[in-house]
N, C-alpha and C positions, 0 to 999 in steps of 0.2 A: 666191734662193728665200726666200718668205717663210714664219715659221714654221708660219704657219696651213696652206701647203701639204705642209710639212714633215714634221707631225705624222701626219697621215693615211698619207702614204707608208711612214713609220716601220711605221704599225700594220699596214698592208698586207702588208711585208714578213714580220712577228713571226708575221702571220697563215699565211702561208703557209709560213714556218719551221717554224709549230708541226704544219704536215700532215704534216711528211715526218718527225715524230718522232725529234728526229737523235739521243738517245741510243740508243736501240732503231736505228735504222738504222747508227750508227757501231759497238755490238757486233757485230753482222753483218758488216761490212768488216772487223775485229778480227776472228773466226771464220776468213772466208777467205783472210785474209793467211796467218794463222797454217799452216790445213790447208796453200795453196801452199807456203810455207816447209818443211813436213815432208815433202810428196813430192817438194822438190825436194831434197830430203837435204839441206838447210843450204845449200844453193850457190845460192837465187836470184839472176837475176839484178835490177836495181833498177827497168829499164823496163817488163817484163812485170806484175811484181806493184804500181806505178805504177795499171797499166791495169787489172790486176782490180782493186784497189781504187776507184778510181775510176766503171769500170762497175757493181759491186756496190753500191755506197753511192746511186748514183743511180737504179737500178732499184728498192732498195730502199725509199728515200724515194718512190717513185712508186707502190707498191702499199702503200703504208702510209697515201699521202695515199687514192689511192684509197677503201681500205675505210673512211676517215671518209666519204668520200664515199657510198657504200653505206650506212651503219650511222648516218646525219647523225639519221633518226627516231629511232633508239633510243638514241641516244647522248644527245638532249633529254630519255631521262626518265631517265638515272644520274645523280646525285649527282657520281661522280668525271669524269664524263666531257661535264657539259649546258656547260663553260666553254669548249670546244673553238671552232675557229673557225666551223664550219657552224653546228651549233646556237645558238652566241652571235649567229651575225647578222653575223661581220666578212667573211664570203667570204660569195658566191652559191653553192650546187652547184653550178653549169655549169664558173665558176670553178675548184673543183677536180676537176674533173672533167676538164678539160683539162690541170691540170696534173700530175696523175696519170701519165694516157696517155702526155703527152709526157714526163714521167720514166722511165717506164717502157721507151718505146722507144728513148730516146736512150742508158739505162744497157744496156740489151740488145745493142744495133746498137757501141756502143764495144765492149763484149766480143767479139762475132764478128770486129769488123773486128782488132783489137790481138792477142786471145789464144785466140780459136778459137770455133767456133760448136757445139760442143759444150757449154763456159759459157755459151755465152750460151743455149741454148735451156733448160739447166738453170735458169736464172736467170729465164726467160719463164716455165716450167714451175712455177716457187714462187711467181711473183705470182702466176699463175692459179689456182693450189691452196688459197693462202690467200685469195684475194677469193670463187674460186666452189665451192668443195668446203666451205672450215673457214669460214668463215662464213655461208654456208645452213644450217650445220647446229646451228652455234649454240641457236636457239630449237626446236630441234626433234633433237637426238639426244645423249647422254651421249658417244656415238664424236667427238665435233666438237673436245674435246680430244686424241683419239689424232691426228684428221687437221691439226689444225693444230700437231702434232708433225713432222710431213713439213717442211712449209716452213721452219719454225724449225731443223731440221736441214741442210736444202739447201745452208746459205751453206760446209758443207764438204765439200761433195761438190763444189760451184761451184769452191772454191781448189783442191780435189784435179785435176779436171778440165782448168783453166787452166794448171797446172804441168805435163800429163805429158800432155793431150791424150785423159785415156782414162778408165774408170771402174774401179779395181781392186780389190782386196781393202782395201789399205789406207783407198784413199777409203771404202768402205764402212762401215772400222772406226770411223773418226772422225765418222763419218753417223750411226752407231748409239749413241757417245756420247751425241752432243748431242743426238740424238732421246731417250735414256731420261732426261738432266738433265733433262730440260721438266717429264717427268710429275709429279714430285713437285713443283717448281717450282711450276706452274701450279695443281697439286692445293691447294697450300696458299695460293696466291693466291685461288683461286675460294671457298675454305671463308672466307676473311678478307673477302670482297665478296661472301659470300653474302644478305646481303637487298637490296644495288643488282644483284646479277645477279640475283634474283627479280621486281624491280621491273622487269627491262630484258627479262624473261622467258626468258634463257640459259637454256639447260642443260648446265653443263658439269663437274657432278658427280651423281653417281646421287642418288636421293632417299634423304635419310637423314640425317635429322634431327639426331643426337648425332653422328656423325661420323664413327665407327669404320669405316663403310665405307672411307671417304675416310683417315682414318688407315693403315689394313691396306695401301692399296694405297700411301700415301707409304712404308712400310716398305717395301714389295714391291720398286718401284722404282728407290726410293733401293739395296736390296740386290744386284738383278740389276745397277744401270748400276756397280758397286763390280770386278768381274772384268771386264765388257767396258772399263772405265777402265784398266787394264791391259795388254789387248794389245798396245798399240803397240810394248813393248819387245820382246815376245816374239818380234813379225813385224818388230824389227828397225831400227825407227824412231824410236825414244829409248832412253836409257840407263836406268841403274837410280837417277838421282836424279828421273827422274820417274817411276820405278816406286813409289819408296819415298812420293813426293809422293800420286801418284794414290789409294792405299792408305788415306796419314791423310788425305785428305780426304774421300775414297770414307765411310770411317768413323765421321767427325764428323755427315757428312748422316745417314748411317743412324741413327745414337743417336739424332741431335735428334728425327728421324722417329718410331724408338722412344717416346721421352718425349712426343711428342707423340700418340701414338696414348694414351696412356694418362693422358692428361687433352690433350681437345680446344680446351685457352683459349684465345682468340686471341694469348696473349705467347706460347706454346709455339707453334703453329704460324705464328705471324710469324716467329720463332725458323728456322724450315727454309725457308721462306721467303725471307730476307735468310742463311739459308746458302747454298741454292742457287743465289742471286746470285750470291752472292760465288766457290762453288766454279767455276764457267765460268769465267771470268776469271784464277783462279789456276792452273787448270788449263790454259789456254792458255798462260800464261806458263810452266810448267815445260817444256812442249811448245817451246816456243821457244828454252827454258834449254839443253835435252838435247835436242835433236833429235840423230841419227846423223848425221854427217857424210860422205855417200859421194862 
């Protein structure tokens, strides 16, 4: 093969890598690993969770490539977002447009067939929620960050579901973590890309100028997800070093959040920003650390 053909292939690929956003798609497969691991009380076994991972990381990537594909017009007038493959010119839309769908069903259809069809319809249910609910509502409602809190929570109600075949209390608990991590999360992502999301014409914070709206509810949020970050021990699902975990880290977001409500600069709320990163991640790992073993 010569290099001139070479090259182009190369870019082809990178292009199409970059649709299925594989950090953002590999945190999601990391979520539902984890949730399966705690309903399965530490005892998974390697093939099953194999399989949800595998089908989650690929349904994933296929409604991630999707909504580029959806969102290719407005993604040409951001700043952070006009180098992407649609917009730059290295994919056609039709192109990912196929390869969306076909990500999408082939991660769906591995889950039904492998670990139940229960996952997998919940897994149908979060691409469809975030391509056609949380993204129409984008330019057109302040709710468009609650709803695309649903899907971003899914991928652990997905591993709860895969491990026990059912939707309980516990799946729920860990559903409603990672739905209230978003808020403040996203709250302070969208206040830091606030004039490329004006440019792109989002709406995905109330209007308000200085910020303090957007501050009050980082606080609010960060505060509420601080006791539901805890139950898991209570209902028996990890021990108390990831009680003691969930607690200071539960803590750390809320301060920043705090400090940041009361002076809105973008280092203060980058600050809860790149904590809120950080705490999913470390909180999964404690989850993993202490899970109960039954």
């Amino acid at each position: 093969m010569s290099d001139s053909n070479a090259a182009p292939r190369t870019t082809r690929f990178r292009a199409y890598w970059e649709l299925t956003k594989p950090g953002i798609a590999g945190f999601v497969m990391l979520t539902a690993g984890v949730a399966f691991y705690v309903a399965s009380g530490g005892r998974a076994e390697l093939l099953p969770v194999i399989h949800t991972l595998v089908g989650v990381v690929v349904a994933t990537a296929g409604a991630l490539a999707l909504n580029q594909y959806i969102e290719r017009k407005v993604d040409a007038r951001m700043h952070r977002t006009r180098t992407r493959p649609l917009p730059s010119g290295r994919l056609r839309p039709v192109e990912a447009l196929a390869f969306g769908l076909l990500l999408v069903t082939a991660g769906v259809v591995h889950l039904g067939v492998t670990v139940g069809w229960l996952a997998a319809g919940l897994t149908l249910a979060s691409a469809v929620a975030y391509n056609f609910i949380y993204t129409p509502l984008k330019p057109r409602s302040y709710a468009a960050t609650f709803a695309g809190a649903f899907p971003g929570a899914m991928p652990a109600l997905i591993g709860w579901a895969a491990a026990t075949g059912t939707i309980s209390l516990g799946g729920m608990v860990l559903f409603a973590i990672a739905f209230l991590w978003q808020l403040p999360h996203v709250l302070a992502l969208a206040w830091l890309l606030r004039e490329d999301y004006r440019r792109a014409g989002f709406l995905l914070t109330p209007p308000d100028p200085e910020g303090s709206i957007i501050g009050r509810q980082m606080v609010l949020y960060s505060a509420i997800l601080v006791p539901f970050s805890l139950v898991p021990t209570p209902l028996g699902l990890t021990g108390n070093i990831y009680l003691v975990g969930a607690l200071l880290l539960g803590a750390v977001v809320t301060w920043w959040s705090v400090q940041a409500l009361r002076d809105m600069s973008n280092p203060k709320v980058r600050k809860v920003f790149l904590g809120s990163l950080a705490y999913q991640p470390l909180l999964l790992g404690l989850m993993l650390l202490d899970t109960v073993r039954v």
